[in-house]
Every structure is written in structure tokens, then in C-alpha cells.
N, CA, C and O atoms as CSV, one atom per row, in Angstrom:
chain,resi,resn,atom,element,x,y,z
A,1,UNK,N,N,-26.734,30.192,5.758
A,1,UNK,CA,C,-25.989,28.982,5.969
A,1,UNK,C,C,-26.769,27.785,5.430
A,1,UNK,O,O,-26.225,26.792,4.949
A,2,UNK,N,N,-28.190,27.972,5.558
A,2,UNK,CA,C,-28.978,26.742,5.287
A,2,UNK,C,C,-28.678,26.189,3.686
A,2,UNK,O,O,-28.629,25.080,3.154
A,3,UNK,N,N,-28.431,28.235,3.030
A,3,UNK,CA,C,-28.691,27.720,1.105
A,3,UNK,C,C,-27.856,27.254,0.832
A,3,UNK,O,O,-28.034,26.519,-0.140
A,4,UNK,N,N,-26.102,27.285,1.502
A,4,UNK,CA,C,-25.000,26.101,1.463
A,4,UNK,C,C,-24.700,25.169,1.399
A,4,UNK,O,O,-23.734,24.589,0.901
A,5,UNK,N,N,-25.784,24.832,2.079
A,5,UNK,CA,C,-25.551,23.027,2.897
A,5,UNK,C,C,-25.376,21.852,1.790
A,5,UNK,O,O,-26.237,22.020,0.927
A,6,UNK,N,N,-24.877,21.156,1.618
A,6,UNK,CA,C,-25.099,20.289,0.828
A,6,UNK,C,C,-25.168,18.821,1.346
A,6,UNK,O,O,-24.385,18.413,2.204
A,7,UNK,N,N,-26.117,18.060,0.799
A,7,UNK,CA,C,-25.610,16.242,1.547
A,7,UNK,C,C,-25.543,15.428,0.819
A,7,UNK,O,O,-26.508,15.264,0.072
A,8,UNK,N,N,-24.580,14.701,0.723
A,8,UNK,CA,C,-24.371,13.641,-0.796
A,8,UNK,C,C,-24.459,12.658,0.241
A,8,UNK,O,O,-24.182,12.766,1.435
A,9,UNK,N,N,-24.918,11.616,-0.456
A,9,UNK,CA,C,-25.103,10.276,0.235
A,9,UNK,C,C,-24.285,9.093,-0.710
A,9,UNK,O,O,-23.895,9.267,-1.864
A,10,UNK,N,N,-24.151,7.951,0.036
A,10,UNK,CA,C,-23.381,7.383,-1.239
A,10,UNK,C,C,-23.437,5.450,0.006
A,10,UNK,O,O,-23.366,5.348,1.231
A,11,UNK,N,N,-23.539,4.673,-0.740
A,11,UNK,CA,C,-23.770,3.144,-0.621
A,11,UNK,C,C,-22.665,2.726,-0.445
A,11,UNK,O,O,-21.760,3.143,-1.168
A,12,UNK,N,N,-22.432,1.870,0.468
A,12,UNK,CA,C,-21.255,1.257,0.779
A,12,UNK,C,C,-21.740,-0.483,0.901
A,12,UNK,O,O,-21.052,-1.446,0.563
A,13,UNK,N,N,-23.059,-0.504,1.457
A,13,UNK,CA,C,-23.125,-2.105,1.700
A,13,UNK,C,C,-24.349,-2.072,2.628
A,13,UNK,O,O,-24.916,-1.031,2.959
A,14,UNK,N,N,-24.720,-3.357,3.032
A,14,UNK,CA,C,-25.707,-3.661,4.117
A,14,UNK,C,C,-25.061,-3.250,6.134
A,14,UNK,O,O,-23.980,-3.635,6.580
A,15,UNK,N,N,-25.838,-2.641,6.724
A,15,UNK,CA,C,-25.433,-2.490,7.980
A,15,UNK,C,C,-24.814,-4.359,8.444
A,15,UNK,O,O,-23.961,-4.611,9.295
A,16,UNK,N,N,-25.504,-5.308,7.647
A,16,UNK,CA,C,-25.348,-6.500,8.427
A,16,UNK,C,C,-23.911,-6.583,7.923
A,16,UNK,O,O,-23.044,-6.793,8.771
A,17,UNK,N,N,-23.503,-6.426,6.467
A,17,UNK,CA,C,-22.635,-6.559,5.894
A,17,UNK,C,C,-20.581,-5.598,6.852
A,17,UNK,O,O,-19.405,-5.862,7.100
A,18,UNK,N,N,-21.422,-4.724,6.926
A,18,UNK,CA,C,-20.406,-3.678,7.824
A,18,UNK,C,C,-20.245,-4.693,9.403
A,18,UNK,O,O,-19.176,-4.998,9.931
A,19,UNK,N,N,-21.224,-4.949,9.750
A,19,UNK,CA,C,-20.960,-5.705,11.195
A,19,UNK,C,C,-19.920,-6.969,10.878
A,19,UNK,O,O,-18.921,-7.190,11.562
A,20,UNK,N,N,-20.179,-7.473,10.142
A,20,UNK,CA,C,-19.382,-8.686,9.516
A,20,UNK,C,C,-17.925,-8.405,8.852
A,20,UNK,O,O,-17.026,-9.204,8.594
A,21,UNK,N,N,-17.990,-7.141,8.682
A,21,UNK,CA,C,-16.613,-6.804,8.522
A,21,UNK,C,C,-15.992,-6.588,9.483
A,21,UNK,O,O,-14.837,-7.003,9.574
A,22,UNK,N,N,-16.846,-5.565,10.907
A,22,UNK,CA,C,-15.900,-5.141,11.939
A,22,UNK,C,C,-15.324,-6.678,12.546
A,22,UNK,O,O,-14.145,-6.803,12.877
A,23,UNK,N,N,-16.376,-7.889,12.650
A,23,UNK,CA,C,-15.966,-8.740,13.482
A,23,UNK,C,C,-15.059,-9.616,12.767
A,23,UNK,O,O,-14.656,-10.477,13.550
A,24,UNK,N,N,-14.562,-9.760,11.591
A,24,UNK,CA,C,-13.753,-10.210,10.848
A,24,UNK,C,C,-12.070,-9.003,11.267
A,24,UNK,O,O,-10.899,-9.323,11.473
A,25,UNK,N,N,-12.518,-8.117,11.244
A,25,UNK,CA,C,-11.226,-7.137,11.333
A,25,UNK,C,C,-11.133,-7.438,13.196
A,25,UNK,O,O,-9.984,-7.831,13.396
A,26,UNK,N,N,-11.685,-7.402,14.154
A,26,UNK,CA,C,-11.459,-7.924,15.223
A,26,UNK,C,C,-10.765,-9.288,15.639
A,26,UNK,O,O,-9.830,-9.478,16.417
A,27,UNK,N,N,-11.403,-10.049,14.992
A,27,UNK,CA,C,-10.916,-11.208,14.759
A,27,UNK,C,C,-9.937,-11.512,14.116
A,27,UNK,O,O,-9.596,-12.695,14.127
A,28,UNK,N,N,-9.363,-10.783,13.540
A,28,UNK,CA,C,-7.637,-11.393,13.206
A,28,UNK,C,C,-6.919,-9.799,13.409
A,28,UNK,O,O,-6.120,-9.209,12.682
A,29,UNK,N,N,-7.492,-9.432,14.568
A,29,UNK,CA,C,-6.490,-8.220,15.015
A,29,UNK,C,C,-5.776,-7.480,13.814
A,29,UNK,O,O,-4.588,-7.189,13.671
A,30,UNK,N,N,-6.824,-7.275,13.028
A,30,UNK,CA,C,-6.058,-6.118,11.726
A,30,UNK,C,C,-5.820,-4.527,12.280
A,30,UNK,O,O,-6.536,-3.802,12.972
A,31,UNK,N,N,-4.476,-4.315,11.651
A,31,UNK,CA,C,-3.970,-3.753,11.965
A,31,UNK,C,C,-3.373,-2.309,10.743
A,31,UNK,O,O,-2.759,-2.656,9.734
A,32,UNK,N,N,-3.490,-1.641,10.855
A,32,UNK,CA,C,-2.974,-0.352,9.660
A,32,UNK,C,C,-1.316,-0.399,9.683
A,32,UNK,O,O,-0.539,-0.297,10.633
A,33,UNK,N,N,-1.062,-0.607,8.170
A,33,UNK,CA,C,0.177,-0.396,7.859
A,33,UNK,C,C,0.959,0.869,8.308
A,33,UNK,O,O,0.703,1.790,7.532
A,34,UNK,N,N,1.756,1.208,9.214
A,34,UNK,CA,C,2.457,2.891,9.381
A,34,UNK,C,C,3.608,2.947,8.719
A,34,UNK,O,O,4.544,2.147,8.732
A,35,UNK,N,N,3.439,4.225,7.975
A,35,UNK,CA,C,4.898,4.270,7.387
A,35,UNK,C,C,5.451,5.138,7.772
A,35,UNK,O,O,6.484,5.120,7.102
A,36,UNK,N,N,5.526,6.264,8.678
A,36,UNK,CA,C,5.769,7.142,9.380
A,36,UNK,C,C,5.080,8.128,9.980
A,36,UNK,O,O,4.090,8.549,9.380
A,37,UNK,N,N,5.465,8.768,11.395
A,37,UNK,CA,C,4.546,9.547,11.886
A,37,UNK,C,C,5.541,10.495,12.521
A,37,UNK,O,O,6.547,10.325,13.209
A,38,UNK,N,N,4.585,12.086,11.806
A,38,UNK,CA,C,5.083,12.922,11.736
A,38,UNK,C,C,4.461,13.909,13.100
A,38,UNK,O,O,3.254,13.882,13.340
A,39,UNK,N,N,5.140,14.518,13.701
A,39,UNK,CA,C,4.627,15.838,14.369
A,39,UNK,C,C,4.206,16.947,14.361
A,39,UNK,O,O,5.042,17.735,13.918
A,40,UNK,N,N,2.566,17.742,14.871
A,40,UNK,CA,C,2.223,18.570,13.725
A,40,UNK,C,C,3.152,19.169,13.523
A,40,UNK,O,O,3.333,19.622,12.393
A,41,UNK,N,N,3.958,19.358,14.421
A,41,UNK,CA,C,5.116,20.931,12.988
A,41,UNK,C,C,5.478,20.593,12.058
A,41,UNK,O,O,5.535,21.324,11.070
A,42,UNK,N,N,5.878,19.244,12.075
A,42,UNK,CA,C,6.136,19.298,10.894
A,42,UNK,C,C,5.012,18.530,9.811
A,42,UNK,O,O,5.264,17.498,9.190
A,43,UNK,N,N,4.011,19.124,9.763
A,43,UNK,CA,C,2.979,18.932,8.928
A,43,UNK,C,C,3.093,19.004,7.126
A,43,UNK,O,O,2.685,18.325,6.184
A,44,UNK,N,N,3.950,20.330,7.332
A,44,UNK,CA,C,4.562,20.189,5.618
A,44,UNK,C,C,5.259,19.070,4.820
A,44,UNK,O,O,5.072,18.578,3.707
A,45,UNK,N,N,6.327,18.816,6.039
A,45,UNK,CA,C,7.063,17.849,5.494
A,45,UNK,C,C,6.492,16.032,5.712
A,45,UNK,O,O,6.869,15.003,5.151
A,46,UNK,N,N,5.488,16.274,6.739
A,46,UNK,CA,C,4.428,14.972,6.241
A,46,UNK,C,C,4.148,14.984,4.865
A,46,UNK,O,O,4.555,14.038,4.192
A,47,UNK,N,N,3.568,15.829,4.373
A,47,UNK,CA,C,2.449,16.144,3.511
A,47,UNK,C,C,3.013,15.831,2.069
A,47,UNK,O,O,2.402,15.211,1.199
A,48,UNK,N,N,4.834,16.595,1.919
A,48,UNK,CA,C,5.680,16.152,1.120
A,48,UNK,C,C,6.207,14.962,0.531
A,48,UNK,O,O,6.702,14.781,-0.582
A,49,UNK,N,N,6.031,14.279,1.371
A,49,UNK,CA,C,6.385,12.608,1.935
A,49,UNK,C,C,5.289,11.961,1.250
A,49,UNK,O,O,5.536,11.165,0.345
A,50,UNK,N,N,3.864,12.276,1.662
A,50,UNK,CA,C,3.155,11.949,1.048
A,50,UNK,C,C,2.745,11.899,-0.301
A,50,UNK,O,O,2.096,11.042,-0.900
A,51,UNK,N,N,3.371,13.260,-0.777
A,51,UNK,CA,C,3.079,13.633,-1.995
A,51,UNK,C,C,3.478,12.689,-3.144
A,51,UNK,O,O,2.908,12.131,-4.081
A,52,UNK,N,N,5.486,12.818,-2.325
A,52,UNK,CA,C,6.053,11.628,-3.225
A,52,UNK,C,C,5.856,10.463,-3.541
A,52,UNK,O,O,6.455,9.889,-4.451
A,53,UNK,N,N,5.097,10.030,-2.914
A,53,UNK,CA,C,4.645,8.698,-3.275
A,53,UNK,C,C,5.109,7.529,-2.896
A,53,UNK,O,O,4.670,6.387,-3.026
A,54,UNK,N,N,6.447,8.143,-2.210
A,54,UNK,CA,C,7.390,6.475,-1.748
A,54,UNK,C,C,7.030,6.563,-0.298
A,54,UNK,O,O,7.878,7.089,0.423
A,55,UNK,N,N,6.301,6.285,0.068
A,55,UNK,CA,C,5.584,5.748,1.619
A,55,UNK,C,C,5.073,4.459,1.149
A,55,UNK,O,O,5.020,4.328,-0.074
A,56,UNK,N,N,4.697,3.506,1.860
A,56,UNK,CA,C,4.063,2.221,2.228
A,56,UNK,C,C,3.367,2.063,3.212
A,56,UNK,O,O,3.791,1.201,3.983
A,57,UNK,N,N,2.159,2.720,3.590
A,57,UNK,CA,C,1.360,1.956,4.616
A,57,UNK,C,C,1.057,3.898,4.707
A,57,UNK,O,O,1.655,4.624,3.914
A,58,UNK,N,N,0.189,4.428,5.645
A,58,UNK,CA,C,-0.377,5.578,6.314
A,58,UNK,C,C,0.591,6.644,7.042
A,58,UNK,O,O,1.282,6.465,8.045
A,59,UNK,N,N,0.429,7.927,6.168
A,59,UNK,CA,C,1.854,9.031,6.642
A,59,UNK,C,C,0.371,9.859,7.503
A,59,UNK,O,O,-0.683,10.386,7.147
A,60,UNK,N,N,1.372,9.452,9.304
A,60,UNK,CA,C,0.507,9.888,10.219
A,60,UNK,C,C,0.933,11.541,10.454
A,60,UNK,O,O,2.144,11.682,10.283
A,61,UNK,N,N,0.501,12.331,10.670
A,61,UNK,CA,C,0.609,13.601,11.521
A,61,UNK,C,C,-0.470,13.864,13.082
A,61,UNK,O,O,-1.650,14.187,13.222
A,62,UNK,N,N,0.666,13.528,14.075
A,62,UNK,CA,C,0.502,13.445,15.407
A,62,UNK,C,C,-0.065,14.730,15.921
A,62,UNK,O,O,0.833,15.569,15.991
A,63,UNK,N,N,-1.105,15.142,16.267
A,63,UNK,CA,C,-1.847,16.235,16.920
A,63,UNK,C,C,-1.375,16.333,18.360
A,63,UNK,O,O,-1.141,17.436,18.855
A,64,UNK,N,N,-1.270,15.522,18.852
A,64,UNK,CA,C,-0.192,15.533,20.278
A,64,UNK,C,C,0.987,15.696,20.448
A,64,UNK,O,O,1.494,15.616,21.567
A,65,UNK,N,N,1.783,16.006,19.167
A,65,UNK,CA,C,3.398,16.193,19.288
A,65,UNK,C,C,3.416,16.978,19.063
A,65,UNK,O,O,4.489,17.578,19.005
């Protein structure tokens, strides 16, 4: 398992920089676009939805439904 492993690392910004984002996204209560939310059964036909391309905002699949 160990000779598998792989770890890519990759830069996004300064930790100070990330804090300054969360409190900016707190601060004006941002919010994720939904464009529909699906139930896992129907996981395919999320996935389809997605595929097509005509969604606007995040095609959810609900683990609790």
C-alpha cells in the first residue's frame, strides 16, 4: 500500500490570505448558487443533468434522500 501512495501538493495562497477570504465570504453571507437537488437514487439522472450542461449554479445529490 505504501508503493501506491501518492501526494501532490499544489499552492493556492497565503494561510493569511485564505482567512481573509473566509471573513469576506462571512461577511456578506455568500451563498452557493443551487440548481437542483437530486436524491441518491436518482444519482444517474443528476449526473446526466450535469453532463448537459444546462444547469446554473451546483447539481446537488442528497445522501439523505
Amino acid at each position: 500500500m505504501k508503493r501506491s501512495l501518492m501526494l501532490k501538493g499544489i499552492a493556492i495562497g497565503s494561510r493569511l490570505s485564505f482567512e481573509a477570504l473566509l471573513a469576506a465570504l462571512g461577511a456578506f453571507q455568500s451563498r452557493p448558487v443551487i440548481d437542483s437537488v437530486f436524491p441518491f437514487a436518482d444519482f444517474r439522472q443528476a449526473y446526466r443533468h450535469l453532463e448537459s450542461g444546462s444547469h446554473v449554479g451546483k447539481v446537488v445529490v442528497d445522501l439523505g434522500a
